[in-house]
Short mmCIF file of the C-alpha atoms (twelve columns), coordinates in Angstrom:
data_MODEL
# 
_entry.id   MODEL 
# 
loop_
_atom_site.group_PDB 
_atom_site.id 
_atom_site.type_symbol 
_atom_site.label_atom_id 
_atom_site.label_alt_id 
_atom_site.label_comp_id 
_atom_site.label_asym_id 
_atom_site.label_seq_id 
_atom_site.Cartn_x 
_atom_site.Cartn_y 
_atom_site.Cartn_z 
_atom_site.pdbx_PDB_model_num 
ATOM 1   C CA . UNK A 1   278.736 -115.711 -198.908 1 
ATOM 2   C CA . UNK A 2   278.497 -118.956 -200.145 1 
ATOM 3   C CA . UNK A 3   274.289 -120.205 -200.971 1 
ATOM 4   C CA . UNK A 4   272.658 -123.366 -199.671 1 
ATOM 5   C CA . UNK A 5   270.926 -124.745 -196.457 1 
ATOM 6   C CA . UNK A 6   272.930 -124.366 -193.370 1 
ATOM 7   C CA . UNK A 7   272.275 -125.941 -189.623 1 
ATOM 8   C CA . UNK A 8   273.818 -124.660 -186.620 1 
ATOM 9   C CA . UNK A 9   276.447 -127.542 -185.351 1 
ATOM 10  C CA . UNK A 10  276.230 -127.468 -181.639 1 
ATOM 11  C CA . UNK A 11  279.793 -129.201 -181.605 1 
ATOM 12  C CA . UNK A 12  282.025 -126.418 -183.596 1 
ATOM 13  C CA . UNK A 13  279.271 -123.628 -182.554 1 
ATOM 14  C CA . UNK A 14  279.179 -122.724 -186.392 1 
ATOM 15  C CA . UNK A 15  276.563 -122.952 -189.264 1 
ATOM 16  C CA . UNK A 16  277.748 -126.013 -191.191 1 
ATOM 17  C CA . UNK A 17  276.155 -127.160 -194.429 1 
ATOM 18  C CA . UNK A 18  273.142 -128.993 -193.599 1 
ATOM 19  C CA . UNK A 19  273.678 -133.099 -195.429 1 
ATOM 20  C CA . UNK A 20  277.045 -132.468 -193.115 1 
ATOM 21  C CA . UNK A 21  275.300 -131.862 -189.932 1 
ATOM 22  C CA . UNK A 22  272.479 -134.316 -190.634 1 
ATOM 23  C CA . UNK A 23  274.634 -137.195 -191.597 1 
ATOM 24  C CA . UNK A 24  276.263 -136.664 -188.134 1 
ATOM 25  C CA . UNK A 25  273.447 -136.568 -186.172 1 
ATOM 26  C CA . UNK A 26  272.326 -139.438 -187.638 1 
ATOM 27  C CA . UNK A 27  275.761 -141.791 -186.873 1 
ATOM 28  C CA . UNK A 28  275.682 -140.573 -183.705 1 
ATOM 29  C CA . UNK A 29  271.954 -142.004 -182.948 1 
ATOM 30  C CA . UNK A 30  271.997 -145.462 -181.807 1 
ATOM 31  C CA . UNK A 31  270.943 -148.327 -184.606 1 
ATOM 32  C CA . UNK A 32  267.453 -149.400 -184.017 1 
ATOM 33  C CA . UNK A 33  266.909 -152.126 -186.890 1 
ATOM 34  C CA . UNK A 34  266.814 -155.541 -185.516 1 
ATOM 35  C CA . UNK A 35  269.492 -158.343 -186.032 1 
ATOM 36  C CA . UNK A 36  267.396 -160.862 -187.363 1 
ATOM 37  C CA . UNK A 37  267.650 -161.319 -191.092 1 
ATOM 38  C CA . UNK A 38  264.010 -160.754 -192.038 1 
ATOM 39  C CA . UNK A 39  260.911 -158.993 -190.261 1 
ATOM 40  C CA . UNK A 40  258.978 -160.967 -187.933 1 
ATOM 41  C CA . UNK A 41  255.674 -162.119 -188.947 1 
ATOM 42  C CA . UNK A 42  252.750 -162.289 -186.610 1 
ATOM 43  C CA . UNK A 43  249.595 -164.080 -186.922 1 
ATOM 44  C CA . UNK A 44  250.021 -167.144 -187.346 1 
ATOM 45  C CA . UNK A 45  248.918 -169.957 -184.572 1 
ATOM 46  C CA . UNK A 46  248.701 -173.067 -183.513 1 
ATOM 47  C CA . UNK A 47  245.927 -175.614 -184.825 1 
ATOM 48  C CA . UNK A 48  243.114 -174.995 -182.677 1 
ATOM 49  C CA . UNK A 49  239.813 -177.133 -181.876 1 
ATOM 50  C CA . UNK A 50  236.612 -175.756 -182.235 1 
ATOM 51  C CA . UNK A 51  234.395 -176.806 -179.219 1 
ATOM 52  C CA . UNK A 52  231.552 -176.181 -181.710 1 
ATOM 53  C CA . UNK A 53  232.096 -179.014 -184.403 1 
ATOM 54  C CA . UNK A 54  235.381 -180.309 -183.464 1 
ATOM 55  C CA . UNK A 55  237.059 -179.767 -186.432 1 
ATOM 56  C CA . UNK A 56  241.003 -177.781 -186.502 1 
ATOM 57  C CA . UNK A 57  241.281 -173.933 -187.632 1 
ATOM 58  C CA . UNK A 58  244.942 -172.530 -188.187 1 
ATOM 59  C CA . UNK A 59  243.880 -169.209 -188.411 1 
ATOM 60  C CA . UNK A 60  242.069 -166.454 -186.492 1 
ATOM 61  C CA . UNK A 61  240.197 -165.086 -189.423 1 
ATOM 62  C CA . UNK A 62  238.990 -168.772 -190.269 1 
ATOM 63  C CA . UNK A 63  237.978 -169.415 -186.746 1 
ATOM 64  C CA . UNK A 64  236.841 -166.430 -186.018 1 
ATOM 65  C CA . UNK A 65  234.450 -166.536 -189.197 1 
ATOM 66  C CA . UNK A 66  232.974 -170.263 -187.970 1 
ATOM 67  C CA . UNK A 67  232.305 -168.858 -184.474 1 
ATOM 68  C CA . UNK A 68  230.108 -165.779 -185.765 1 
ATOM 69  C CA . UNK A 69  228.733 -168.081 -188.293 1 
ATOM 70  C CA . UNK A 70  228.121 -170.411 -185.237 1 
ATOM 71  C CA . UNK A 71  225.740 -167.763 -183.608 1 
ATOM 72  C CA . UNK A 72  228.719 -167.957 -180.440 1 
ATOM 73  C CA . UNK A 73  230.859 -165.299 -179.958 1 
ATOM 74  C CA . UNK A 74  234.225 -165.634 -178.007 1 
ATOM 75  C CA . UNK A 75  234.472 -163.920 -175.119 1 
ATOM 76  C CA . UNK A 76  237.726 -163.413 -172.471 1 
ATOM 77  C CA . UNK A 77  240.482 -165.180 -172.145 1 
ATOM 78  C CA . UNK A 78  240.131 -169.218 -172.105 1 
ATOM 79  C CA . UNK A 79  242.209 -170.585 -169.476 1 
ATOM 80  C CA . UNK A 80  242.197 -173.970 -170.929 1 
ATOM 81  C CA . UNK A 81  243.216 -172.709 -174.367 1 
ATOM 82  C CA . UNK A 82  246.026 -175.409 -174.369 1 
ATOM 83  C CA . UNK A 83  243.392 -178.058 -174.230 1 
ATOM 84  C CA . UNK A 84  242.207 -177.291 -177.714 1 
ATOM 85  C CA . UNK A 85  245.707 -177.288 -179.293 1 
ATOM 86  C CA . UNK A 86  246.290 -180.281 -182.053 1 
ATOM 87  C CA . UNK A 87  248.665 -183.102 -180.027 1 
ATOM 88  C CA . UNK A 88  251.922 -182.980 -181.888 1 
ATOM 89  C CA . UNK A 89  253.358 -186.099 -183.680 1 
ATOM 90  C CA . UNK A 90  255.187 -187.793 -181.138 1 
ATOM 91  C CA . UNK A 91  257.579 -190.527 -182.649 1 
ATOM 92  C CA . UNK A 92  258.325 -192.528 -179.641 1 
ATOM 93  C CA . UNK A 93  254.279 -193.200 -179.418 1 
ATOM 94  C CA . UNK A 94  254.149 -194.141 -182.566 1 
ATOM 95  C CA . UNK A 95  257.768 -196.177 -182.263 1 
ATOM 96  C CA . UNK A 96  255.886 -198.420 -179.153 1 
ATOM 97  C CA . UNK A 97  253.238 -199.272 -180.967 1 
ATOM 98  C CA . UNK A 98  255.063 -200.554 -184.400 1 
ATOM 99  C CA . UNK A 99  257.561 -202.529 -181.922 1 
ATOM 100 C CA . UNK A 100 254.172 -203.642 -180.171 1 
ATOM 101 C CA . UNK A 101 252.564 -204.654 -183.950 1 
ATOM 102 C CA . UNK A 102 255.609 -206.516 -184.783 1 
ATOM 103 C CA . UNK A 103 255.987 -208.492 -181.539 1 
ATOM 104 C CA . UNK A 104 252.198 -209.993 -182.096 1 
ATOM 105 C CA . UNK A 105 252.651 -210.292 -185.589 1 
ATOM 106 C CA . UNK A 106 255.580 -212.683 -184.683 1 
ATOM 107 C CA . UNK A 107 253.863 -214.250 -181.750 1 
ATOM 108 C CA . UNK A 108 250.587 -214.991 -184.118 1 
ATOM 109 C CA . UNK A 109 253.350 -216.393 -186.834 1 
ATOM 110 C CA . UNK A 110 255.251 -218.815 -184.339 1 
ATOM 111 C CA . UNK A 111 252.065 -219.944 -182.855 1 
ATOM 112 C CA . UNK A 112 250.188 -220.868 -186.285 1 
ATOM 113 C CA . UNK A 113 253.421 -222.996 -186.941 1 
ATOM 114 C CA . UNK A 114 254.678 -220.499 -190.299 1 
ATOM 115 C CA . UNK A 115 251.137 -219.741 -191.554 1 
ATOM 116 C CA . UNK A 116 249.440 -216.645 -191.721 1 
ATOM 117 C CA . UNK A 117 246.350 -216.399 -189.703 1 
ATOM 118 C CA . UNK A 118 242.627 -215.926 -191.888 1 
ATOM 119 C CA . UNK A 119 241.846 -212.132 -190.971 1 
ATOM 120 C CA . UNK A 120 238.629 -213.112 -190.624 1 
# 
């Protein structure tokens, strides 16, 4: 009789040699990895306001720190937690208002007959 580690294989009703019978059950398991290319990472958030001095934290740990440093603590869920979130740069805004600069700059040119104002 031949030595080793043997595992009973339900599916011939034998003892099979065991890297046999473990490299079947595991191709026969479903594939739980994820198709995305590289693990997700958690943690990071948007910019968020402090109520307490105003100024933008990135990070929990950061805010967290200036909170308990604050003598506050923060407590629940905030239901206005969008209202503290940095405004994104919005290039139509700032598209209206060059369009808007140049129109006056051209008005203030044509009305001065060529020359340039005194920014006084």
């Amino acid at each position: 009789m031949a030595r080793g580690r043997f595992l009973w294989d339900s599916d011939t009703q034998t003892f099979r040699p065991s890297h046999e019978v473990i490299s079947k059950r595991f191709k026969a398991q479903p594939v739980k990895r994820s198709d995305l290319p590289t693990p997700m990472v958690i943690g990071c958030m948007d910019e968020v306001r402090s109520p307490i001095n105003g100024r933008y934290y990135n990070d929990k740990a950061g805010y967290y720190r200036h909170v308990e440093r604050a003598g506050c603590a923060i407590v629940g869920y905030d239901k206005n937690w969008q209202d503290h979130i940095k405004p994104r740069y919005d290039e139509r805004v700032h598209e209206a208002d060059i369009v808007a600069d140049v129109k006056k700059s051209i008005e203030q040119v044509n009305t001065h007959g060529g020359a340039i104002p005194d920014a006084a």
